[in-house]
C-alpha positions as CSV (number, residue, x, y, z in Angstrom):
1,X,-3.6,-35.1,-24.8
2,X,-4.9,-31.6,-24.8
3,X,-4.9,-28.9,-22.2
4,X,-7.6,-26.1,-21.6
5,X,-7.3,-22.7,-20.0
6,X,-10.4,-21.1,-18.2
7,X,-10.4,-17.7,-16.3
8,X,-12.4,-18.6,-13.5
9,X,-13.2,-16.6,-10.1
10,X,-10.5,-15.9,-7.4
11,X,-10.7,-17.5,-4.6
12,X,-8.2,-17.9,-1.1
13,X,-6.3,-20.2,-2.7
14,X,-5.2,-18.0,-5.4
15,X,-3.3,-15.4,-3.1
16,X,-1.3,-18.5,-1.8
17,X,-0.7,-20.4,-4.6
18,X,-3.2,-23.4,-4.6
19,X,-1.0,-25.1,-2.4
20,X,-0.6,-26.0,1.3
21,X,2.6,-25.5,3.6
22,X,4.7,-28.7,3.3
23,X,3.9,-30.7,6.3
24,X,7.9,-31.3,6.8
25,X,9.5,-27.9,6.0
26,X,13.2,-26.7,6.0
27,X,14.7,-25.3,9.2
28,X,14.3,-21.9,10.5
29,X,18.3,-21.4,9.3
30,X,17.8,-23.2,6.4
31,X,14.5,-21.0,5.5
32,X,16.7,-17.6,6.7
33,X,19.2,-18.5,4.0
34,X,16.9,-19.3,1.3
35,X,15.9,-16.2,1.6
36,X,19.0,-14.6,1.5
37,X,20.3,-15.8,-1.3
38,X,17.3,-15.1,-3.2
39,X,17.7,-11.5,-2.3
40,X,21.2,-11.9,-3.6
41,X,19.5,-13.2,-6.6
42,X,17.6,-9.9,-7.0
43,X,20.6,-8.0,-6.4
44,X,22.1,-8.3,-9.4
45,X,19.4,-8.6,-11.6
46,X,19.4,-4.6,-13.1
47,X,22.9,-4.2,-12.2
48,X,24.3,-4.9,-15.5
49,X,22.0,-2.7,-16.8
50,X,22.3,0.2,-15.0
51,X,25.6,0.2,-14.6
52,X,26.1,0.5,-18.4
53,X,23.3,3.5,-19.0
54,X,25.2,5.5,-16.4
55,X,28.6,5.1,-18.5
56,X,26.6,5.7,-22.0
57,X,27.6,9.1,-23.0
58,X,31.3,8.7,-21.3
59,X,31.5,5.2,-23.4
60,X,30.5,7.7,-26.3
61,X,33.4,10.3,-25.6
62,X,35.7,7.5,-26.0
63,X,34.7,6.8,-29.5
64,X,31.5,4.3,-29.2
65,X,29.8,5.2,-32.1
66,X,25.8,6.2,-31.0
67,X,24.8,3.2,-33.5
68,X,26.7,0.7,-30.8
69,X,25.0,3.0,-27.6
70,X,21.5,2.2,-29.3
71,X,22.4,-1.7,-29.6
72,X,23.7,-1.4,-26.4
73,X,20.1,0.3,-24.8
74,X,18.0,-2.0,-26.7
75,X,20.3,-5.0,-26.1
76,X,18.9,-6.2,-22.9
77,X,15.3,-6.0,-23.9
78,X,16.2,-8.0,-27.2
79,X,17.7,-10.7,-25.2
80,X,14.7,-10.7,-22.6
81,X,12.6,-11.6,-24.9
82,X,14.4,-14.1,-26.8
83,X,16.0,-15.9,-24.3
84,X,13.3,-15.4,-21.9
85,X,11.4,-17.6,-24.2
86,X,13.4,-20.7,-23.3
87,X,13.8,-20.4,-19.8
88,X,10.2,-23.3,-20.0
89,X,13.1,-25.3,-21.9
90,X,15.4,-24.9,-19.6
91,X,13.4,-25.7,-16.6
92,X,12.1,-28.8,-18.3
93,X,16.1,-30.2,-18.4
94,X,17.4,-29.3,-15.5
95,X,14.7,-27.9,-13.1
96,X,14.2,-23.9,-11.4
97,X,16.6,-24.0,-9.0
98,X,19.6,-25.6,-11.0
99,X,18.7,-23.5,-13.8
100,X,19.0,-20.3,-12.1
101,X,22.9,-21.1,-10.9
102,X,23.0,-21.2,-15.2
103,X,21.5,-18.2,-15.1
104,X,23.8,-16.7,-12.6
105,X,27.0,-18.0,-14.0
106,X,26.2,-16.9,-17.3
107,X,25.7,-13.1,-16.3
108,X,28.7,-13.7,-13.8
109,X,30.6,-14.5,-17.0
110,X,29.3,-11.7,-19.5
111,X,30.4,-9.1,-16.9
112,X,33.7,-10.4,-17.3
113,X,33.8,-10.0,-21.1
114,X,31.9,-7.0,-21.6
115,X,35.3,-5.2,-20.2
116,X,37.7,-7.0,-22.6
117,X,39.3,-4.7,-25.0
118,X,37.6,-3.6,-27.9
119,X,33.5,-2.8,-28.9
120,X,32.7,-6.5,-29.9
121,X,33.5,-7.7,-26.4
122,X,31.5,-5.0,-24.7
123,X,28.3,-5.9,-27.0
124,X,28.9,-9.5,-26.9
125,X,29.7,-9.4,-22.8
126,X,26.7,-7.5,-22.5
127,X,24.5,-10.0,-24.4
128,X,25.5,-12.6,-22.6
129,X,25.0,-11.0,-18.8
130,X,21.2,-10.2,-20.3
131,X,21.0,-13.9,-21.4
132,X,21.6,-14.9,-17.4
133,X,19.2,-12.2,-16.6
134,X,16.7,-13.0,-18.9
135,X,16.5,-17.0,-17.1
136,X,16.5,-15.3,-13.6
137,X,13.8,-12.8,-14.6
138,X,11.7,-15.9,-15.7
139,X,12.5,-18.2,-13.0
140,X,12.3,-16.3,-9.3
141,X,8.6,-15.6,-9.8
142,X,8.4,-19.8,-10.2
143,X,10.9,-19.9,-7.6
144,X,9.1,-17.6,-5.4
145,X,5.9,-19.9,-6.2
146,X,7.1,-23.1,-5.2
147,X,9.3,-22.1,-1.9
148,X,7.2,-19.4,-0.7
149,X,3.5,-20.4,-1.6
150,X,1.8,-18.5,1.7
151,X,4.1,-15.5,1.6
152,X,3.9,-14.4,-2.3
153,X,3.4,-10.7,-1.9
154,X,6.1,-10.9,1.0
155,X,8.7,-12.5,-1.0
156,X,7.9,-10.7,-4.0
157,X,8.0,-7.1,-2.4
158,X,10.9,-7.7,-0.8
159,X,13.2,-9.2,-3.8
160,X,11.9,-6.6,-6.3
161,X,12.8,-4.1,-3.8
162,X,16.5,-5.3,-3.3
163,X,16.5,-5.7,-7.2
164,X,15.7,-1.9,-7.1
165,X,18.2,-1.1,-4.5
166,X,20.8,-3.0,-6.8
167,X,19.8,-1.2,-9.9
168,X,20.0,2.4,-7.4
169,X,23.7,0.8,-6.7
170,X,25.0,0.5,-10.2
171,X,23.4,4.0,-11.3
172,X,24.8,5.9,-8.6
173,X,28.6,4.3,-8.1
174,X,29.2,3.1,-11.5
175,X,30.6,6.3,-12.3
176,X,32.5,7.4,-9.4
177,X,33.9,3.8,-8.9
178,X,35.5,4.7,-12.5
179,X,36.8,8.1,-12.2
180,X,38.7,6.4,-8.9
181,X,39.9,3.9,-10.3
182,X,40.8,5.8,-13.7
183,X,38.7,2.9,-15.9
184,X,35.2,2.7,-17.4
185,X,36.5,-0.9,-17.4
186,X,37.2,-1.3,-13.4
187,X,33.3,0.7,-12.9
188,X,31.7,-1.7,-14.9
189,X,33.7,-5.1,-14.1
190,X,33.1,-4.5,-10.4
191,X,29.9,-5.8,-10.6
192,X,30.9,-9.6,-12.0
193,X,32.0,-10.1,-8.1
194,X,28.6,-9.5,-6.6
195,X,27.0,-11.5,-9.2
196,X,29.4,-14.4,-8.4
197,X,28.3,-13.6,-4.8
198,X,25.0,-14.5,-5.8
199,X,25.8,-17.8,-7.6
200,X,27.8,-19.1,-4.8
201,X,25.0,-18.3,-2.1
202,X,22.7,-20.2,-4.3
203,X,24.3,-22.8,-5.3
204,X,23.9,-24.7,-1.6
205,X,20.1,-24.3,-2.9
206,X,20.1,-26.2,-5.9
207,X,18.4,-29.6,-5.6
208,X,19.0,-32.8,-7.7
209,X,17.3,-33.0,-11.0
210,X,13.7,-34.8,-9.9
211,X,11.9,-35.1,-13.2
212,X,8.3,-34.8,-11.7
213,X,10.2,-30.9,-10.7
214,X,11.9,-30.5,-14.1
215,X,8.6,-31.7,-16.1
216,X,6.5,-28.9,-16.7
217,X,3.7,-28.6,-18.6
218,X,2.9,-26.7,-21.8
219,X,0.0,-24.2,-20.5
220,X,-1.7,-23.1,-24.2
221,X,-2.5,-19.2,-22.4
222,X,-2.8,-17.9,-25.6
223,X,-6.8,-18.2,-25.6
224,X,-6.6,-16.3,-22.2
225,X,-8.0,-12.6,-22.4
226,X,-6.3,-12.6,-18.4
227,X,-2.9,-13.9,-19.6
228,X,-2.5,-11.3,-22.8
229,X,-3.7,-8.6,-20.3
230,X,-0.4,-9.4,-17.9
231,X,1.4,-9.9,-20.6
232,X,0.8,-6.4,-22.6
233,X,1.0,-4.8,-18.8
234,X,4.4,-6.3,-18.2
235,X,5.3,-5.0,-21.8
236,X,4.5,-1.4,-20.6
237,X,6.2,-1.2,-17.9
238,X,9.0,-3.0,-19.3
239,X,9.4,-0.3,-21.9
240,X,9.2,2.3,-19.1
241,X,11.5,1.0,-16.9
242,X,14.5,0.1,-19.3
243,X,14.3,3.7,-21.2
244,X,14.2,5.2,-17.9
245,X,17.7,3.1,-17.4
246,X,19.3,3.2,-20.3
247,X,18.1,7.2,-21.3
248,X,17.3,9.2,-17.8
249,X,20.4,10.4,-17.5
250,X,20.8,12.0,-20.6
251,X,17.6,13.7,-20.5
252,X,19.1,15.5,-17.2
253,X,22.4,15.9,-19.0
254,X,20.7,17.8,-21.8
255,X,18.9,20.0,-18.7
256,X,22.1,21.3,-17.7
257,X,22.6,18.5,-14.5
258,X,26.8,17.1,-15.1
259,X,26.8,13.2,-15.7
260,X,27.2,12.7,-11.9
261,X,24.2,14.5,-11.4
262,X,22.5,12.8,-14.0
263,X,23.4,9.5,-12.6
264,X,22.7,10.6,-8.7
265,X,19.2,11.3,-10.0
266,X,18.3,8.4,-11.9
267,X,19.6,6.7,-8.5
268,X,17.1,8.8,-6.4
269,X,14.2,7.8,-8.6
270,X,15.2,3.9,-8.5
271,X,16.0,4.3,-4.7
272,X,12.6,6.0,-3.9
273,X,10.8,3.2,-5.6
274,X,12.0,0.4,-3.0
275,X,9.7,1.3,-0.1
276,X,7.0,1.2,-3.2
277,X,8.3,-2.1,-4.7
278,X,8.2,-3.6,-1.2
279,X,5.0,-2.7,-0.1
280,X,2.6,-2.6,-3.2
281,X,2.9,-6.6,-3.4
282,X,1.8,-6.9,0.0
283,X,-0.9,-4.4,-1.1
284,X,-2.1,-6.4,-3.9
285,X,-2.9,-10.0,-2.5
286,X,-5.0,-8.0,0.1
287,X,-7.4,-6.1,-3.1
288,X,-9.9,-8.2,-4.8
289,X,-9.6,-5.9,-7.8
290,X,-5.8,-5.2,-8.5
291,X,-6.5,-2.7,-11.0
292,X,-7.4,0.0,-9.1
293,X,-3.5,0.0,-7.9
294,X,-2.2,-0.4,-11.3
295,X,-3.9,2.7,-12.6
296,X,-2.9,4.6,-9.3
297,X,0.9,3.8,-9.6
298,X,0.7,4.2,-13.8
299,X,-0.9,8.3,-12.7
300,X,2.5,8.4,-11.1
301,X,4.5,7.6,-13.7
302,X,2.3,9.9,-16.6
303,X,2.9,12.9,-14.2
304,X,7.2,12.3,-14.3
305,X,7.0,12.2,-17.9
306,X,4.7,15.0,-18.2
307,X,7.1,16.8,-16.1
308,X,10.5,16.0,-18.0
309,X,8.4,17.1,-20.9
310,X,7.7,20.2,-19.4
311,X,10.5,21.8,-17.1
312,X,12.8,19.0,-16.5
313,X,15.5,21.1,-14.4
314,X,13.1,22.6,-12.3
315,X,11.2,20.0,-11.2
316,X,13.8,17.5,-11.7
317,X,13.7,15.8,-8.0
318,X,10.0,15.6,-8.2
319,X,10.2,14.1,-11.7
320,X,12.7,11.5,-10.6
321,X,10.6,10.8,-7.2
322,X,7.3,10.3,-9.2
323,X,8.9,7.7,-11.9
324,X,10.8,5.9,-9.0
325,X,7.1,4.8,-6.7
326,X,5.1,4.9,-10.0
327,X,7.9,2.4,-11.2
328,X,6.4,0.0,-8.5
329,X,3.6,-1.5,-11.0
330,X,6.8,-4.1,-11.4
331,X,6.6,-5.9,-8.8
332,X,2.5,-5.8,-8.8
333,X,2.5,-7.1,-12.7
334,X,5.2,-10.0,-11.1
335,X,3.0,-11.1,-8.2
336,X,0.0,-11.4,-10.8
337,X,2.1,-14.6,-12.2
338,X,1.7,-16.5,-9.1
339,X,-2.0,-14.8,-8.3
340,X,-3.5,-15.6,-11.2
341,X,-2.5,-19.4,-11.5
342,X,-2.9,-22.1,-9.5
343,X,0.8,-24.0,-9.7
344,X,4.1,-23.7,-9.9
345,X,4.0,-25.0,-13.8
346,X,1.2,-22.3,-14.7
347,X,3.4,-19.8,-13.1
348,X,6.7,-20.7,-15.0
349,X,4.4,-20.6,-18.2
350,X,2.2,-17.6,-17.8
351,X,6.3,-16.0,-16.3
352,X,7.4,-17.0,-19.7
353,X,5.0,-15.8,-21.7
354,X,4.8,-12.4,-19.9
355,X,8.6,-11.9,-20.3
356,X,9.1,-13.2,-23.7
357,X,6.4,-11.2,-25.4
358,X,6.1,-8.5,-23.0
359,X,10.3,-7.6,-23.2
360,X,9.7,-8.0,-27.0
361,X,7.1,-5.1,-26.7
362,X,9.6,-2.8,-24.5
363,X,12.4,-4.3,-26.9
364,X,11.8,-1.2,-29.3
365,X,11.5,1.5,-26.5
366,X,14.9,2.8,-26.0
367,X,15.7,2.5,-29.7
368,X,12.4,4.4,-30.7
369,X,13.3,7.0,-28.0
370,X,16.5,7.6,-29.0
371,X,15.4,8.1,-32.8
372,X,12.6,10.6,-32.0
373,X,15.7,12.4,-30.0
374,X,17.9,12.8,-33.0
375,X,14.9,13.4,-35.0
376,X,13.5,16.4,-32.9
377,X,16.9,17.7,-31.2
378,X,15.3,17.6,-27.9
379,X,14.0,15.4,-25.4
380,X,10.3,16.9,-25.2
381,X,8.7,14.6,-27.9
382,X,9.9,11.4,-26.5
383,X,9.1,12.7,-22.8
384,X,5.3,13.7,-24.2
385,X,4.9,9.8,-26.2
386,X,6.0,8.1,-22.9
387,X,3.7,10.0,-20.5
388,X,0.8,9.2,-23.3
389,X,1.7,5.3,-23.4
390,X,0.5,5.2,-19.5
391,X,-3.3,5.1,-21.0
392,X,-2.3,1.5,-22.4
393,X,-0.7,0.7,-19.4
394,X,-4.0,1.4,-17.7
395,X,-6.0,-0.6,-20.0
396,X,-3.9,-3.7,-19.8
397,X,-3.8,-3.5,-16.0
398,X,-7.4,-3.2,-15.4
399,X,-8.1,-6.3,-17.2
400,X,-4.6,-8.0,-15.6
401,X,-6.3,-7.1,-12.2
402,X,-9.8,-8.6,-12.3
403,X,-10.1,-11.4,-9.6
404,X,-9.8,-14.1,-11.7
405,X,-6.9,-17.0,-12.2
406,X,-5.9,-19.2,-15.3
407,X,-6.1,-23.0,-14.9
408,X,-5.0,-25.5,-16.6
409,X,-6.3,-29.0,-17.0
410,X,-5.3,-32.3,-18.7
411,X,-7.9,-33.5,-20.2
């Protein structure tokens, strides 16, 4: 048995999913709460994150050796990409839904240890919250697919932009939550209650395994020239977004802003991205041609870098404002994994693929950022390399944008 992969033309099927509403469906309260929790979801899916890059250079004062804060920046893309990659696995054993309470216990858990005592708990808590990341990364899109097939760019807009909101949270109360309570450990283990939050709201959600749900197919993408288009995209932005995270507030630090300041601002420029994370989803299923928004929002981004490179202190609310909507090709590149397949399994595969190669691309961003910093003594040559990487970013999401969809047949 064999499986082929075609890109064919778009048509009205692909902005809902190739599927029709349920003829049965779920309640009005039942549908309210699904969604909910789902937002919760989103939440906490950058919190761990940016909780961690706000507390970097502190976590530095106090002896965590700038070897350890480049594992540490890099550390989440790493795992990603690797774990990312069996989230098909995982959904083939126990299903989506069940699969994301995993994913949710295991970041709930990795919270916990990441604030144990000593530097091998910090890196080993925070490899395991990316690990329960990594499967809810991978599996909303699906989830997204099979429970919201006629409102995809709704559903996607508006968990990308709470997942936004969440990562604005951890940047911008991370550190006074710490110098309150007098603990790094209190500001960062905040965040495992919210993230249990999550797992109990879902867990009403989670359906028994049915293995015509938990069977999904293996999609061979790899001959797609639309697949490896999303998935270099999604690698772009990726490596935007998590050196933006994990390094924006030490390129305001080194401007003269204090570590509050810092942190407020990399806040501002997540925060000012929601209304753009929302509606640019919405935005997308209407164009025929996606690419056109993709190069729009990617100017955005080249023009913050160009300005960090330039005069980040005076500019800097500009800089921070430009990064934070251009930031919105996110949730664009995410809504292309249900708009350019035709099921729930092609959506979970092409999801995985993306992800798993895409995170392994960004994987070397912080790290590679950080050495051209220590290299160069400044923060100009890695601001100038980031605003030049938008031209691939363009590339990739011209081609990721064409009205076209991968399917998949058994033949």
């Amino acid at each position: 048995m064999s499986a082929s992969v075609h890109d064919a033309a778009a048509d009205p099927e692909c902005a809902s999913g190739g599927r029709s509403a349920p003829a049965n469906g779920p309640s009005a309260r039942a549908r309210i709460g699904l969604v909910v929790a789902v937002l919760l979801v989103a939440f906490n899916l950058r919190l761990a994150i940016t909780s961690l890059g706000a507390l970097l250079d502190h976590l530095g004062d106090l002896g965590v050796s700038a070897a350890t804060q480049g594992v540490l920046t890099s550390l989440p893309v790493l795992c990603f990409a690797v774990v990312g990659a069996t989230a098909m696995a995982v959904t083939r054993w126990i299903g989506v839904d069940r699969g994301l309470v995993g994913a949710l216990g295991l970041l709930t858990v990795g919270l916990v240890l990441r604030v144990l005592d000593g530097t091998p708990a910090l890196v080993a808590g925070t490899a395991v919250a990316c690990a329960g990341i990594a499967l809810g990364n991978v599996l909303v899109p699906a989830i997204v697919k099979e429970h919201f097939p006629h409102r995809i760019g709704v559903m996607t807009g508006a968990y990308t932009a709470v997942l936004s909101f969440g990562s604005a949270i951890g940047a911008a109360t991370t550190v006074p939550i710490a110098n309150a309570a007098g603990s790094w450990r209190v500001g960062l283990g905040v965040w495992a209650l919210t993230a249990l939050a999550a797992a109990l709201a879902w867990a009403p959600y989670c359906r028994r395994r049915d293995p015509r749900r938990a069977e999904v197919r293996r999609t061979p993408l790899w001959r797609s020239p639309t697949a490896w288009a999303v998935t270099v995209l999604f690698g772009a932005q990726s490596l935007y977004a998590y050196v933006m995270m994990s390094w924006l507030p030490s390129v305001y630090a080194a401007a003269g802003f204090s570590d509050e300041t810092a942190g407020l601002l990399l806040a501002v420029s997540i925060t000012i991205g929601v209304p753009f994370f929302f509606l640019a989803p919405s935005l997308a299923v209407r164009l025929r041609h996606q690419g056109h928004l993709v190069v729009a929002l990617t100017a955005l981004t080249m023009l913050g870098w160009t300005g960090l490179w330039l005069a980040p202190a005076d500019g800097a609310w500009l800089w921070a404002a430009l990064l934070g909507a251009g930031g919105a090709v996110f949730p664009v590149t995410l809504s292309f994994f249900a708009l350019r397949t035709t099921s729930t399994a092609d959506t979970a595969s092409l999801s995985t693929m993306a992800q798993s190669i895409g995170y392994l691309i960004a994987a070397g961003g912080p790290l590679l950022v950080g050495i051209l910093h220590d290299a160069s003594g400044s923060w100009r040559l890695p601001c100038a390399l980031l605003a030049g990487i938008g031209v691939i970013q363009i590339g990739a999401g011209y081609v990721a944008g064409r009205p076209v969809r991968i399917s998949a047949s058994r033949l």
